[in-house]
PDB file as gemmi writes it, atoms N, CA and C in Angstrom:
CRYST1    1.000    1.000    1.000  90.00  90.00  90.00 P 1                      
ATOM      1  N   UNK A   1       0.845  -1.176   0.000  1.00  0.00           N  
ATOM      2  CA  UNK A   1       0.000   0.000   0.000  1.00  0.00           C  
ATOM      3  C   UNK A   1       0.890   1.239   0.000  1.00  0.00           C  
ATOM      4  N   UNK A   2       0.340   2.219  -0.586  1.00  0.00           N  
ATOM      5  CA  UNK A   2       1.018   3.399  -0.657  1.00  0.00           C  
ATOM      6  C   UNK A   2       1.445   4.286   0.153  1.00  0.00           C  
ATOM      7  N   UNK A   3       2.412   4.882   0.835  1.00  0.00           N  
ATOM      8  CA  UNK A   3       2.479   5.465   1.878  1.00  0.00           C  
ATOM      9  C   UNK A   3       1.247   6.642   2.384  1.00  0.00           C  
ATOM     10  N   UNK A   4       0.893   7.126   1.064  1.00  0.00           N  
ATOM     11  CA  UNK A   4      -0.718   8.162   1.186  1.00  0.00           C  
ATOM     12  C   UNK A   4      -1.782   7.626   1.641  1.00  0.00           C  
ATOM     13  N   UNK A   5      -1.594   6.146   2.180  1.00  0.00           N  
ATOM     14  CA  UNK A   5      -2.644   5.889   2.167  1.00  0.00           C  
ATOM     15  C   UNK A   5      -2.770   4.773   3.956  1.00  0.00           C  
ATOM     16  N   UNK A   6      -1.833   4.774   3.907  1.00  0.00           N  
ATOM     17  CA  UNK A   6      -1.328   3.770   5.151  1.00  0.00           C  
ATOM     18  C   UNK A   6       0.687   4.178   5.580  1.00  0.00           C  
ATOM     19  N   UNK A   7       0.409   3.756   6.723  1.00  0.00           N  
ATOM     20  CA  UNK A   7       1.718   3.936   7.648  1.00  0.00           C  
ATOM     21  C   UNK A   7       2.103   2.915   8.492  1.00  0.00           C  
ATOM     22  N   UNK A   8       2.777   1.984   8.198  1.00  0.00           N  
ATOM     23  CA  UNK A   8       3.157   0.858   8.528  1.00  0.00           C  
ATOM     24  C   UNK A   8       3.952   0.980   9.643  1.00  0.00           C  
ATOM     25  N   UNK A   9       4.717   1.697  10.441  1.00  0.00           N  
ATOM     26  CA  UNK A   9       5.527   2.182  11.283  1.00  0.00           C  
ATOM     27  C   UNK A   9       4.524   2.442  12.529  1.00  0.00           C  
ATOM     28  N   UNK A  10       3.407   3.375  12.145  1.00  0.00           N  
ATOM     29  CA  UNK A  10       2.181   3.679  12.879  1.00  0.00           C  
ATOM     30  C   UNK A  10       1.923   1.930  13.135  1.00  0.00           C  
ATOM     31  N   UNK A  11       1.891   1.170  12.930  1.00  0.00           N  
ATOM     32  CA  UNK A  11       1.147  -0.112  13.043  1.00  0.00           C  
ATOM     33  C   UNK A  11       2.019  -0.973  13.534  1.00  0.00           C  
ATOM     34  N   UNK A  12       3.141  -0.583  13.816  1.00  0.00           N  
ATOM     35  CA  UNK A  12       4.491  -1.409  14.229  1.00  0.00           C  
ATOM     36  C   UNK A  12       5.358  -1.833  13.721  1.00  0.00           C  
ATOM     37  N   UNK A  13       5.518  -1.627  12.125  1.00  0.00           N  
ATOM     38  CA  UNK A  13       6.655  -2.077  11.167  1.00  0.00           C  
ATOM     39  C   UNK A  13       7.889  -1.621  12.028  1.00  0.00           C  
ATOM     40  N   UNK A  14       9.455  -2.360  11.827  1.00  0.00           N  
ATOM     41  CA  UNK A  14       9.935  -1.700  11.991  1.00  0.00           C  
ATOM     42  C   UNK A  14      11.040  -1.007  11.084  1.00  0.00           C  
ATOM     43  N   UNK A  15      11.072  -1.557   9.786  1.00  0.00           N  
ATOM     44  CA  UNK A  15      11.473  -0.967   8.494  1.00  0.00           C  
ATOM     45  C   UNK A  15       9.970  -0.840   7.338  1.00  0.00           C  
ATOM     46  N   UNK A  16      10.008  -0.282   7.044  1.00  0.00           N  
ATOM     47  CA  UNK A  16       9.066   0.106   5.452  1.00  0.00           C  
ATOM     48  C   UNK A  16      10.022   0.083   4.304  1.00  0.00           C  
ATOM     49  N   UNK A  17       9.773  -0.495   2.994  1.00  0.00           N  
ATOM     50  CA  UNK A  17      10.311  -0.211   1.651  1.00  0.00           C  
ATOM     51  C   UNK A  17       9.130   0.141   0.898  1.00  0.00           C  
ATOM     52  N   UNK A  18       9.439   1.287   0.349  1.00  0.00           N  
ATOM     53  CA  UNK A  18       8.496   2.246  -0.554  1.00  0.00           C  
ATOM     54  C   UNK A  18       9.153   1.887  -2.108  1.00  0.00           C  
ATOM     55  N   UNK A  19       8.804   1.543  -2.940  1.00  0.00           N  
ATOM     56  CA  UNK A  19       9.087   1.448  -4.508  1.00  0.00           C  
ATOM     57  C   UNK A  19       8.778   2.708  -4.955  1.00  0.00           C  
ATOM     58  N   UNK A  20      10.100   3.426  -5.569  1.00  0.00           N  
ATOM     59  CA  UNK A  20       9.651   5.137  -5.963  1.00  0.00           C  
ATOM     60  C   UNK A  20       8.862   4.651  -7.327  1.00  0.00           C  
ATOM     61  N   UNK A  21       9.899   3.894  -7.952  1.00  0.00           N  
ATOM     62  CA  UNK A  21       9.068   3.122  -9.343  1.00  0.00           C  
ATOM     63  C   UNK A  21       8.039   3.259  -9.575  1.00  0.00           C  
ATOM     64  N   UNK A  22       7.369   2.484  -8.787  1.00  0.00           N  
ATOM     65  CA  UNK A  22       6.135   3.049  -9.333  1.00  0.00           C  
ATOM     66  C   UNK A  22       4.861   3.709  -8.609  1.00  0.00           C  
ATOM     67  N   UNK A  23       4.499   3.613  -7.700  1.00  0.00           N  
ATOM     68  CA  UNK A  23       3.147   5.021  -7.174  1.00  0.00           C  
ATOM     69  C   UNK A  23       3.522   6.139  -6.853  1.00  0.00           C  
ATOM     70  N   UNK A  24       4.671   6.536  -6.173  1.00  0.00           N  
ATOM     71  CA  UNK A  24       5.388   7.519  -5.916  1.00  0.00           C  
ATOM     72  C   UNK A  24       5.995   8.034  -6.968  1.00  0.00           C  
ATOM     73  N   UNK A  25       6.696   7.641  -7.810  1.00  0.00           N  
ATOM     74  CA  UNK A  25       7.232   8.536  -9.320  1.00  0.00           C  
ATOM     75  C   UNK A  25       5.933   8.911  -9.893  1.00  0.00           C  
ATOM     76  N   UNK A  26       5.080   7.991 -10.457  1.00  0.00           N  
ATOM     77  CA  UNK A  26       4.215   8.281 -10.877  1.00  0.00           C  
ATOM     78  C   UNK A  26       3.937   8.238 -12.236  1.00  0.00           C  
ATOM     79  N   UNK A  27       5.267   8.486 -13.106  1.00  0.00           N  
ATOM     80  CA  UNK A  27       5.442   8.576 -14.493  1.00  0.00           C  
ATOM     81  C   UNK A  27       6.231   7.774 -15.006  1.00  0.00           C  
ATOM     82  N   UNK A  28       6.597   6.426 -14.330  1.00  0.00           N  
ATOM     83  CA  UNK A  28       6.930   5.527 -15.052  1.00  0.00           C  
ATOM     84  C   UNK A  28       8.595   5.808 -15.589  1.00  0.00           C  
ATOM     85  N   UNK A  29       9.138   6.932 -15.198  1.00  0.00           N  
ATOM     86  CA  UNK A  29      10.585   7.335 -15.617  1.00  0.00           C  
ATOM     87  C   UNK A  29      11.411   7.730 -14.340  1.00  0.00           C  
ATOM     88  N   UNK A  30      11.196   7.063 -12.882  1.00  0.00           N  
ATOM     89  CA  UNK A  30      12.350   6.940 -12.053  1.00  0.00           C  
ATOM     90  C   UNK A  30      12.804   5.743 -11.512  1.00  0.00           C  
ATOM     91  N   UNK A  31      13.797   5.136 -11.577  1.00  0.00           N  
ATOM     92  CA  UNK A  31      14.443   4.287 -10.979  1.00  0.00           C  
ATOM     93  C   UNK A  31      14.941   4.668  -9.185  1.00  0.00           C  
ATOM     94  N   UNK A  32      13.894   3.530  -8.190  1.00  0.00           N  
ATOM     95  CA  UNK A  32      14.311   4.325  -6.969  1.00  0.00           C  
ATOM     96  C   UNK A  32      13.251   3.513  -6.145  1.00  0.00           C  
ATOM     97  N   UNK A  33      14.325   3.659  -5.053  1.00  0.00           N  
ATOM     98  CA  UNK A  33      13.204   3.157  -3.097  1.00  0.00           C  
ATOM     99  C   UNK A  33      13.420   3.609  -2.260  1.00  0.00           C  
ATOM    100  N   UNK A  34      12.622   3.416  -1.367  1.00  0.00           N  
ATOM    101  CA  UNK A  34      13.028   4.269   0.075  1.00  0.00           C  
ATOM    102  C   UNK A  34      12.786   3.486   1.146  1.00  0.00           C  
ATOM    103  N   UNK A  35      13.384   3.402   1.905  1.00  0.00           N  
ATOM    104  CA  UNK A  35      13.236   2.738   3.002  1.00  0.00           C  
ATOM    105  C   UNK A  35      13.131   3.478   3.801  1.00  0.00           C  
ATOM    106  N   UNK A  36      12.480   3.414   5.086  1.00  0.00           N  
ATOM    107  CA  UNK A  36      11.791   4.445   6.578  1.00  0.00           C  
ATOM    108  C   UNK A  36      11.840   3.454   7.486  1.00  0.00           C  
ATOM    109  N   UNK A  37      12.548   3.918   8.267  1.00  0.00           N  
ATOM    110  CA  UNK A  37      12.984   3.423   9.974  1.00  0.00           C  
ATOM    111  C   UNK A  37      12.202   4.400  11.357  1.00  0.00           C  
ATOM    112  N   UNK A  38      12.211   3.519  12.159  1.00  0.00           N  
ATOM    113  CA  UNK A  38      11.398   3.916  13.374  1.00  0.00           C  
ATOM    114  C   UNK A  38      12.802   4.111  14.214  1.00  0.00           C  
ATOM    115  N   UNK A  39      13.844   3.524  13.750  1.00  0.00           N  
ATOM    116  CA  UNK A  39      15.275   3.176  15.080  1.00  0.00           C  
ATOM    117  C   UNK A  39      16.312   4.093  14.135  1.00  0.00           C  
ATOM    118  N   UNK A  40      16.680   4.743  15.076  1.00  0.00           N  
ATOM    119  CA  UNK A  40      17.438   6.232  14.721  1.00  0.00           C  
ATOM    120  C   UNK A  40      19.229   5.306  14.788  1.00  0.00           C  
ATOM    121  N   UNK A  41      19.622   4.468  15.460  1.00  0.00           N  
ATOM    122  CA  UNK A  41      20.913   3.253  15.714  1.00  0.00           C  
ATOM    123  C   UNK A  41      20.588   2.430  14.200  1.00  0.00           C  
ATOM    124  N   UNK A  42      19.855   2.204  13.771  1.00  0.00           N  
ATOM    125  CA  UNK A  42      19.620   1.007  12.300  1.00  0.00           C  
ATOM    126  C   UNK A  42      19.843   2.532  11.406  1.00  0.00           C  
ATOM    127  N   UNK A  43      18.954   3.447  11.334  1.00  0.00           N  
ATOM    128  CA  UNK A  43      18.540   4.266  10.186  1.00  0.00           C  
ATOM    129  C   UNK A  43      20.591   4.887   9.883  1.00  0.00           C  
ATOM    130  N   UNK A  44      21.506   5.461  11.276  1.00  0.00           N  
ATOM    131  CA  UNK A  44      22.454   5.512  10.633  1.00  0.00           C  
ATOM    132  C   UNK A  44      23.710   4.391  10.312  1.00  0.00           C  
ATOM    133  N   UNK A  45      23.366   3.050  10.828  1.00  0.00           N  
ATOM    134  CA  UNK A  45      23.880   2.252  10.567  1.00  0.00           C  
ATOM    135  C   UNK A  45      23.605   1.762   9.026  1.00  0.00           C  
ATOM    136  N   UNK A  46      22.142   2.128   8.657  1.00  0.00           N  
ATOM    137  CA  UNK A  46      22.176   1.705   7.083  1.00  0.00           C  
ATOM    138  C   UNK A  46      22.640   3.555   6.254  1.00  0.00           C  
ATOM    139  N   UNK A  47      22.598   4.369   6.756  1.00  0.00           N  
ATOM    140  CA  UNK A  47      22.832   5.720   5.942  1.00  0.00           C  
ATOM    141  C   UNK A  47      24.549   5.575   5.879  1.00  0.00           C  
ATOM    142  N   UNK A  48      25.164   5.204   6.305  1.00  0.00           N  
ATOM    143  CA  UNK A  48      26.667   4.740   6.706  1.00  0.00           C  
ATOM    144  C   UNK A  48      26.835   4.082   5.405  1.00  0.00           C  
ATOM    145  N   UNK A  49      25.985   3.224   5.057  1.00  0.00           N  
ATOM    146  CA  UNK A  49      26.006   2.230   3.911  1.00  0.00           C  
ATOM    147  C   UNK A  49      25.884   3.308   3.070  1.00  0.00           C  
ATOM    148  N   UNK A  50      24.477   3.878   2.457  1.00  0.00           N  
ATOM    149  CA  UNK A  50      24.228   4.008   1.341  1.00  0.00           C  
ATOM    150  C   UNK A  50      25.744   5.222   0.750  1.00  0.00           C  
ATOM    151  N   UNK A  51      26.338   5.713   1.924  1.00  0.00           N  
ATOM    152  CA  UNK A  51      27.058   6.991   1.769  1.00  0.00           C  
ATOM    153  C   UNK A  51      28.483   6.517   1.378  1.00  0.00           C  
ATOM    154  N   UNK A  52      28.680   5.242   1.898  1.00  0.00           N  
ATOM    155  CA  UNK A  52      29.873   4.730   1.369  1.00  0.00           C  
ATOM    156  C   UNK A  52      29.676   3.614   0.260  1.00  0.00           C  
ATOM    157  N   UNK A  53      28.398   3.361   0.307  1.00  0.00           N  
ATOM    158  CA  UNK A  53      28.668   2.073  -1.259  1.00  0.00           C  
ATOM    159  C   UNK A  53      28.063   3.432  -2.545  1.00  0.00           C  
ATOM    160  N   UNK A  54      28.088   4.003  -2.021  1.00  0.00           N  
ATOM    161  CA  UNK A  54      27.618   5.378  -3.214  1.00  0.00           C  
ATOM    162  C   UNK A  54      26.109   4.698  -4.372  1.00  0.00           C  
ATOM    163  N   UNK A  55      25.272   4.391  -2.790  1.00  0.00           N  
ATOM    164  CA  UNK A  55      23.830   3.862  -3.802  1.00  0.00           C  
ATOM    165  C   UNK A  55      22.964   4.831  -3.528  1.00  0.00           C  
ATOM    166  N   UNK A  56      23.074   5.909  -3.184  1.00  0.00           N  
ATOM    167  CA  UNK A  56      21.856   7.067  -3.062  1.00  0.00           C  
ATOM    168  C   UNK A  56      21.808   7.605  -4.195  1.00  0.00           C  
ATOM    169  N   UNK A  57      20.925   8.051  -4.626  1.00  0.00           N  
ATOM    170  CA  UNK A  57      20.002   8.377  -5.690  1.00  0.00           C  
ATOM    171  C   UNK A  57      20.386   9.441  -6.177  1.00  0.00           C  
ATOM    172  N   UNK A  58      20.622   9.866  -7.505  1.00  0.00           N  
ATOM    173  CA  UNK A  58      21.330  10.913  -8.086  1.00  0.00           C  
ATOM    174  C   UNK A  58      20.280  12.566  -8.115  1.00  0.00           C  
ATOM    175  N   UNK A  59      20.703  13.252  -7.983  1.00  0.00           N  
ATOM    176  CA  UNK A  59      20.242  14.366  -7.861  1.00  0.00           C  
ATOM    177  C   UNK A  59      18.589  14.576  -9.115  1.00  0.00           C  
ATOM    178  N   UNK A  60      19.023  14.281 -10.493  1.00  0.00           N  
ATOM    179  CA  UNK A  60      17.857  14.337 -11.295  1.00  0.00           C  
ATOM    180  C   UNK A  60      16.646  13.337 -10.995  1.00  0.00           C  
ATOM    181  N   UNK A  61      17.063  12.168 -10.572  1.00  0.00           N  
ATOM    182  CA  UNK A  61      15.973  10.737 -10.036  1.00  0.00           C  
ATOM    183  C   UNK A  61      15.449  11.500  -8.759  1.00  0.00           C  
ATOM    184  N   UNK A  62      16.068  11.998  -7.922  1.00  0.00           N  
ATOM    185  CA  UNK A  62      15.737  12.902  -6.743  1.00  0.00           C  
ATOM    186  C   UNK A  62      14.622  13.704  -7.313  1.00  0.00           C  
ATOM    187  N   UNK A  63      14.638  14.519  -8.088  1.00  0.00           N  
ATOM    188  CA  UNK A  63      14.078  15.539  -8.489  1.00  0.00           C  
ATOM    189  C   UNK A  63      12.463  14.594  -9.212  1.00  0.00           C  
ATOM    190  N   UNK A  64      13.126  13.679 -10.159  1.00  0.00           N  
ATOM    191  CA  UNK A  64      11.999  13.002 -10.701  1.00  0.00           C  
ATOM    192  C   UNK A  64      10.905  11.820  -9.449  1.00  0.00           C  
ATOM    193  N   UNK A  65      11.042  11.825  -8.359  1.00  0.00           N  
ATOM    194  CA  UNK A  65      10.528  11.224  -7.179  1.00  0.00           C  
ATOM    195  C   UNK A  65       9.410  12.463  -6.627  1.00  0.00           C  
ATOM    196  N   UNK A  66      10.797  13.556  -6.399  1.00  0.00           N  
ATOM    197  CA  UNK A  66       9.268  14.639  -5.840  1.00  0.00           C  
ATOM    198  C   UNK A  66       8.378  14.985  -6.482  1.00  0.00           C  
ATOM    199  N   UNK A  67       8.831  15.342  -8.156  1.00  0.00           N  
ATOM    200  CA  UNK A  67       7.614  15.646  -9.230  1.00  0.00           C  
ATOM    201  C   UNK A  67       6.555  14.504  -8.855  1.00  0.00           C  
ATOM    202  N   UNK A  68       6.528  13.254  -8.808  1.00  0.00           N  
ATOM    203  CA  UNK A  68       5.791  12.875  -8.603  1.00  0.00           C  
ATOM    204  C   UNK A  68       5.052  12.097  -7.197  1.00  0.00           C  
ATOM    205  N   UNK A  69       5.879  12.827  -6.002  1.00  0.00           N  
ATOM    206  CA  UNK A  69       5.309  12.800  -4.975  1.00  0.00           C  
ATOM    207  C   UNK A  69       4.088  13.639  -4.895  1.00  0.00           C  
ATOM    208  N   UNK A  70       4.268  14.666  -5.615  1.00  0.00           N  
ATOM    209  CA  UNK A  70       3.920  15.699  -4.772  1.00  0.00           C  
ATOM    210  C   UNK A  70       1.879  15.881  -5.625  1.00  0.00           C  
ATOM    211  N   UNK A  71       1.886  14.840  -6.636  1.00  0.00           N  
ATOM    212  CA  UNK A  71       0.703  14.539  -6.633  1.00  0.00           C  
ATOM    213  C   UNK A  71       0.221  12.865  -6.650  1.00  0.00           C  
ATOM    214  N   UNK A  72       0.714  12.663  -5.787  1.00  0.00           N  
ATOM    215  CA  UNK A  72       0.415  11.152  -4.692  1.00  0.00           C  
ATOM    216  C   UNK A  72      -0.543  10.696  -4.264  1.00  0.00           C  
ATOM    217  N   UNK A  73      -0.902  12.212  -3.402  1.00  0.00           N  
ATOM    218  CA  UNK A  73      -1.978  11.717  -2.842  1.00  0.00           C  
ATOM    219  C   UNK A  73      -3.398  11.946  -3.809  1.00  0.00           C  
ATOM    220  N   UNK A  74      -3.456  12.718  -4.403  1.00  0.00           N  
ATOM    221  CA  UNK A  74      -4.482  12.831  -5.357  1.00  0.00           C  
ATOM    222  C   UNK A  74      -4.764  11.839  -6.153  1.00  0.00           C  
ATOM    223  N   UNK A  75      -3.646  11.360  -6.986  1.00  0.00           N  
ATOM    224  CA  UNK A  75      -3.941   9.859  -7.729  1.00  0.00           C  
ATOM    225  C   UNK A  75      -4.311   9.106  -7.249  1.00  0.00           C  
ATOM    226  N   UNK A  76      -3.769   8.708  -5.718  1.00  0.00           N  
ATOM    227  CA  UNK A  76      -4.568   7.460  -5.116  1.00  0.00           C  
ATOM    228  C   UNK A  76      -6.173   7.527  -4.540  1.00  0.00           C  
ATOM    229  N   UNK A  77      -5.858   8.987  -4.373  1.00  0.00           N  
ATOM    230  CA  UNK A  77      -7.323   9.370  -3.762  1.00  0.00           C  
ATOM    231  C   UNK A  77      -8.088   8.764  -5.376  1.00  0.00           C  
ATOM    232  N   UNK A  78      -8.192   9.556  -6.328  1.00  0.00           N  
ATOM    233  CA  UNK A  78      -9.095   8.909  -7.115  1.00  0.00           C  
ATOM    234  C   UNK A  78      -8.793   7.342  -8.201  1.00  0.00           C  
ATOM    235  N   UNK A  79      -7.791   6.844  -7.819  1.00  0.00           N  
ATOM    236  CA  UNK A  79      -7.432   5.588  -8.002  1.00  0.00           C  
ATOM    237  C   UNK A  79      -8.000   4.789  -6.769  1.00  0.00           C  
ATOM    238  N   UNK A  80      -8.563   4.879  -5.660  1.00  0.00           N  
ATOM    239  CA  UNK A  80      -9.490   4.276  -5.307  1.00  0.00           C  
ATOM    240  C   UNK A  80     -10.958   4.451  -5.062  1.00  0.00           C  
ATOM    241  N   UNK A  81     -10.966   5.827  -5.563  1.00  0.00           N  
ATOM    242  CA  UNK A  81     -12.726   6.199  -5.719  1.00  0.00           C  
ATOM    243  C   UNK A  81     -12.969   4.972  -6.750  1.00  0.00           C  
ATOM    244  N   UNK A  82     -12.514   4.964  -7.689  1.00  0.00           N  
ATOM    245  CA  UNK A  82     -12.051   4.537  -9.021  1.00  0.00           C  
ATOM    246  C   UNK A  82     -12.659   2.814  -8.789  1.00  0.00           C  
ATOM    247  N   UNK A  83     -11.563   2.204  -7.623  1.00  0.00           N  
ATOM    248  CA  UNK A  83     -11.934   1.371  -7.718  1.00  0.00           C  
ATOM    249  C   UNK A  83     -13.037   0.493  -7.194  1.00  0.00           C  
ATOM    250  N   UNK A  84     -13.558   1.355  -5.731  1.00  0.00           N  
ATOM    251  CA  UNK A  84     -14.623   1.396  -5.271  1.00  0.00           C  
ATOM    252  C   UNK A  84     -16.151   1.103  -6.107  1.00  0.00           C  
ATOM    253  N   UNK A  85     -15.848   1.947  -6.953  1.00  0.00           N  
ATOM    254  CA  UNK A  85     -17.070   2.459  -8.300  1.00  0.00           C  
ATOM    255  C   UNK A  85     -17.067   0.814  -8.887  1.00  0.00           C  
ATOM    256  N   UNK A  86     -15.535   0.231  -9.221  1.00  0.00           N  
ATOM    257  CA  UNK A  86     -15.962  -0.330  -9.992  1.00  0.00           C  
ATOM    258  C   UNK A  86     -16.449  -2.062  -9.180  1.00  0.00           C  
ATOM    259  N   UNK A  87     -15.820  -1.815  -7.999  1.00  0.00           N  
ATOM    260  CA  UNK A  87     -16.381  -2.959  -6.944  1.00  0.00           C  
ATOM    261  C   UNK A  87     -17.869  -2.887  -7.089  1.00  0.00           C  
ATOM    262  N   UNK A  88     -18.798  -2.256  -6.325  1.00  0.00           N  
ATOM    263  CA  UNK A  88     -19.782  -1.869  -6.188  1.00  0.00           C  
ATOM    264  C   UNK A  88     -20.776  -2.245  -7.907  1.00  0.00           C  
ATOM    265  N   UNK A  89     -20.436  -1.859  -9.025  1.00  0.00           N  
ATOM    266  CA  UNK A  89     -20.953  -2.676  -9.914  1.00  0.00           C  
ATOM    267  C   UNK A  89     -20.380  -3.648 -10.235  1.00  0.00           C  
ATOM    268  N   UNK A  90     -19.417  -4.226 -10.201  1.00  0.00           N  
ATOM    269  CA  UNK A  90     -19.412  -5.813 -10.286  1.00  0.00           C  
ATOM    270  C   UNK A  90     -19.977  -6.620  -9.351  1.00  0.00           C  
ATOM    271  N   UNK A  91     -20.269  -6.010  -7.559  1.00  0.00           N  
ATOM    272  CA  UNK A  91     -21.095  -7.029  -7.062  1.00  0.00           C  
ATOM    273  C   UNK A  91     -22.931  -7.006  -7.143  1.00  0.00           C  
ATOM    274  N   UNK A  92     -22.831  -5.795  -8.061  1.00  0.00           N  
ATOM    275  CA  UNK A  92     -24.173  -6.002  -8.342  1.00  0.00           C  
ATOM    276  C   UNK A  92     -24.598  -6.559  -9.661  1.00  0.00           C  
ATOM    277  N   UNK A  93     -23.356  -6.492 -10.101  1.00  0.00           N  
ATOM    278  CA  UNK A  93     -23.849  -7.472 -11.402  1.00  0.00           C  
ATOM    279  C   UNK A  93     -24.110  -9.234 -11.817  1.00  0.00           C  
ATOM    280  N   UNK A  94     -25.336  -9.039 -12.209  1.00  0.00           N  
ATOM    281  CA  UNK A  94     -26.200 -10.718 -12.440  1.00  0.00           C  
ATOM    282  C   UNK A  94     -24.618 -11.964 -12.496  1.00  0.00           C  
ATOM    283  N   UNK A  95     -24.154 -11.657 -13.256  1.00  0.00           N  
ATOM    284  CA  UNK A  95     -23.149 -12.115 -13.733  1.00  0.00           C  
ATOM    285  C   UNK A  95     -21.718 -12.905 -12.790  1.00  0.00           C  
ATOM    286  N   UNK A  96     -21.757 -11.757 -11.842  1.00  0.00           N  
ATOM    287  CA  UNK A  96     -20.663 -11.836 -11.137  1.00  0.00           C  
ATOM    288  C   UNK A  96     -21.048 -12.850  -9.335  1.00  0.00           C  
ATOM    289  N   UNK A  97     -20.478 -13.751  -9.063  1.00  0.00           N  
ATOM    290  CA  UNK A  97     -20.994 -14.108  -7.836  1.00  0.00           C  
ATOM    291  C   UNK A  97     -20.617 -14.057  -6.229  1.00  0.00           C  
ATOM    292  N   UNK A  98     -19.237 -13.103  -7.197  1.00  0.00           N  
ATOM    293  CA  UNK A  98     -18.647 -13.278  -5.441  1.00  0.00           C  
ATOM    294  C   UNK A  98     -17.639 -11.712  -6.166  1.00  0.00           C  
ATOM    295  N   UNK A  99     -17.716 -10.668  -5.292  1.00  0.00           N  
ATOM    296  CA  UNK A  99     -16.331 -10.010  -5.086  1.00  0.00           C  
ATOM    297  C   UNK A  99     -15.597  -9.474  -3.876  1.00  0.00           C  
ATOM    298  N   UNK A 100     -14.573  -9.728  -3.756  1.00  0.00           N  
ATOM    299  CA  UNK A 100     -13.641  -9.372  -2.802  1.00  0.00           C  
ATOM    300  C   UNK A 100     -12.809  -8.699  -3.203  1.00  0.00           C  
ATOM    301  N   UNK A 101     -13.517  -7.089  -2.061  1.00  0.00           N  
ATOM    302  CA  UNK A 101     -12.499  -6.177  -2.165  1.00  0.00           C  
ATOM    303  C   UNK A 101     -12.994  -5.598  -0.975  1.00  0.00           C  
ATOM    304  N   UNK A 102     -11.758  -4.860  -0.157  1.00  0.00           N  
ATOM    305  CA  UNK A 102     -11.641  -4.277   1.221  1.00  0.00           C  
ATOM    306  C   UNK A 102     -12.470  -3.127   1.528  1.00  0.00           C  
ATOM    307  N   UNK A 103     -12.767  -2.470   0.115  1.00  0.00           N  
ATOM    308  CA  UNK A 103     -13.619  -0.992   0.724  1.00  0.00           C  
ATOM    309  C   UNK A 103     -14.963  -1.318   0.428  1.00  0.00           C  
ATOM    310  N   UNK A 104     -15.890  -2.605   0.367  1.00  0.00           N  
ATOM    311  CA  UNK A 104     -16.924  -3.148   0.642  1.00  0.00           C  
ATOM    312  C   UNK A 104     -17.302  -3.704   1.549  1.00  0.00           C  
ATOM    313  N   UNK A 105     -18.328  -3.148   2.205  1.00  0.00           N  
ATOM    314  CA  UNK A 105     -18.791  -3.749   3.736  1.00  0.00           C  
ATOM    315  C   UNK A 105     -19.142  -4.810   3.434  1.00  0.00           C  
ATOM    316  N   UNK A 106     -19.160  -5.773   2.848  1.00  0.00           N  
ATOM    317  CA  UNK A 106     -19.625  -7.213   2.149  1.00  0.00           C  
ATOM    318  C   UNK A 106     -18.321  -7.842   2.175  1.00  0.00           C  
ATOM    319  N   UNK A 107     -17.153  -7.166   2.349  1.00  0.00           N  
ATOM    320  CA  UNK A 107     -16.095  -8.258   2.556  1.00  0.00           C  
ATOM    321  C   UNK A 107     -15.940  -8.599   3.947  1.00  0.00           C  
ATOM    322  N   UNK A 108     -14.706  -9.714   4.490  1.00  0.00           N  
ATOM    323  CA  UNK A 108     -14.882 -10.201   5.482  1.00  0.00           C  
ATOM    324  C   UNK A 108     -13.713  -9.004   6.398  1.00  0.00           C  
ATOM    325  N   UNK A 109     -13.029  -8.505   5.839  1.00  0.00           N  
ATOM    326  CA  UNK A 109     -11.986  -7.602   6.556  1.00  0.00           C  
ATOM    327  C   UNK A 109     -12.361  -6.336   6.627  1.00  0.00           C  
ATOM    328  N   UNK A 110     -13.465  -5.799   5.682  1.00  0.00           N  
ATOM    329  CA  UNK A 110     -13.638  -4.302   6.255  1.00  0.00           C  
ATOM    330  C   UNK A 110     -13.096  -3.135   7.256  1.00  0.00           C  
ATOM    331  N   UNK A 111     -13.734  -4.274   8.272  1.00  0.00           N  
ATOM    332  CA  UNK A 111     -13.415  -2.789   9.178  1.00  0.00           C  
ATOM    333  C   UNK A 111     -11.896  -2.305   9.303  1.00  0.00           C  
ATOM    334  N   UNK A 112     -11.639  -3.917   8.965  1.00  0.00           N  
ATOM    335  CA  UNK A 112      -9.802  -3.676   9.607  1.00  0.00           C  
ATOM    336  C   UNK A 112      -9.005  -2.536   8.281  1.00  0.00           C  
ATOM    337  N   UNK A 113     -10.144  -2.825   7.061  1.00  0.00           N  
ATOM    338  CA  UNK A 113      -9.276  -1.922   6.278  1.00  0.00           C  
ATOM    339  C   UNK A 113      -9.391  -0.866   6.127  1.00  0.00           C  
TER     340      UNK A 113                                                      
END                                                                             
């Protein structure tokens, strides 16, 4: 799940990996991840790493991450209106006999989601 949309840290993770690739770039043209720590002893024990194996992310991929951070939350917002809409007529359709999806009170996990 997307960080706009859930917080895994909030829930007890104690590392997160974010794929910039793909919901966060957004446009299909950055190569990139992020990882988020709750433990400040791990977070510079791995920043130690990225600073000496020289794997941090080049200044333009940097740039191409925020362009498409920075409309994140909007896409997902209607990338799940989106999909809501389309839950809601497939379980009403003759056709269809079963759907499972989380933002239907007809599934078994609801609330939790």
């Amino acid at each position: 799940m997307s960080p706009a949309l859930q917080n895994p840290l909030k829930l007890g993770a104690d590392i997160v990996m974010h794929s910039v690739t793909k919901y966060i770039g957004g446009h299909s043209d950055v190569l990139g991840g992020a990882l988020i720590l709750n433990d400040e002893k791990l977070y510079d024990k791995l920043f130690f790493n990225i600073k000496t194996l020289g794997t941090a992310m080049n200044p333009f991929e940097a740039w191409l991450a925020l362009r498409g951070a920075k409309t994140l939350k909007v896409r997902l917002e209607q990338c799940s209106k989106n999909a809501l809409a389309i839950a809601k007529f497939l379980e009403k359709h003759p056709k269809v006999t079963k759907v499972l999806f989380p933002g239907l009170p007809s599934h078994p996990q609801y609330k939790n989601a």
